[in-house]
C-alpha positions as a printed Julia matrix, in Angstrom:
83×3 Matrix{Float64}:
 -106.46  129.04  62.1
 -104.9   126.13  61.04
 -102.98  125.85  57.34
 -102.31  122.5   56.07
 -100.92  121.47  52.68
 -102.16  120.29  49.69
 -101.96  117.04  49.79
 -102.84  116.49  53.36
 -106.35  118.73  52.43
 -107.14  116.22  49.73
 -106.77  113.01  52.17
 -108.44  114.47  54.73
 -111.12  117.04  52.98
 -113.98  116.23  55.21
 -112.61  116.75  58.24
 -111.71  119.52  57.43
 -115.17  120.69  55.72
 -116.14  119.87  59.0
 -114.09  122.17  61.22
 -114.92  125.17  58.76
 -118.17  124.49  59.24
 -117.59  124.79  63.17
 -115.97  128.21  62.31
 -112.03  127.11  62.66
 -110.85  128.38  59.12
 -108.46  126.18  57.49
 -105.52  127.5   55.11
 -104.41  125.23  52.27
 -100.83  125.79  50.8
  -97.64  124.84  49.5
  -94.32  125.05  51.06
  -95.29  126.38  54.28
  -96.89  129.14  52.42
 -101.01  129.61  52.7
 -102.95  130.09  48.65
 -106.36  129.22  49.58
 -108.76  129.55  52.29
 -111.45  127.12  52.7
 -114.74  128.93  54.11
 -118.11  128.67  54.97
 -120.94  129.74  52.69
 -123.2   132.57  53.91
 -126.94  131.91  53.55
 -127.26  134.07  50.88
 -124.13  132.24  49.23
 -125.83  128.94  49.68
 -129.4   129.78  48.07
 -127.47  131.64  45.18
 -125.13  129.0   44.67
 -128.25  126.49  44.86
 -130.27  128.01  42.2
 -129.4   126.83  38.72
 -131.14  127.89  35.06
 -131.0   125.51  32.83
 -133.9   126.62  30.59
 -131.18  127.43  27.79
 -131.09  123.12  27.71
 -135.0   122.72  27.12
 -135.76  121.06  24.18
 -132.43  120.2   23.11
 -131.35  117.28  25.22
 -132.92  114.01  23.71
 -132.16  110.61  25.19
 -131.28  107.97  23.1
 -131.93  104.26  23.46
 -128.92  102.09  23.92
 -128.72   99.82  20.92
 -126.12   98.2   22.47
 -127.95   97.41  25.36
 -130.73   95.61  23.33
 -127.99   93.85  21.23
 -125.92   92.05  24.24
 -129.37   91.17  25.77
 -130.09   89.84  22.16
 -127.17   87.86  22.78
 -127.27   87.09  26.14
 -130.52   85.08  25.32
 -129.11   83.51  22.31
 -126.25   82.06  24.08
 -128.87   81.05  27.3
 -131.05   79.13  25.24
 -129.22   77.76  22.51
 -129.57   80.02  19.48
């Protein structure tokens, strides 16, 4: 059990991602006092949390061109050769 603050679980978040995963748990806090607990996702956790629908988004996301794109290369060319 270790408990660590805030700030020192954002500097060093994979090392400590990597001692959960090992089985230590790690306690994140403020002021000597522990709010969160990282742990390590069951199985079951992991395939739920995997498994996404976005079927609701079908149809309605279009991409559009980038006019801009096509503009500054407009340029780009213009001020290459001259134009």
């Amino acid at each position: 059990m270790k408990t660590v603050s805030i700030h020192d679980a954002k500097s060093n978040l994979s090392k400590y991602i990597e001692a959960v995963k090992k089985g230590e748990k790690v306690y994140i806090g403020g002021f000597g006092k522990a709010e969160v607990v990282l742990t390590k996702l069951s199985a079951t956790e992991r395939i739920s949390f995997a498994k996404h629908d976005y079927s609701i988004a079908k149809g309605k996301v279009h991409e559009k061109d980038d006019s801009f794109a096509h503009s500054t290369d407009k340029q780009v060319a213009d001020l290459l050769y001259g134009n």
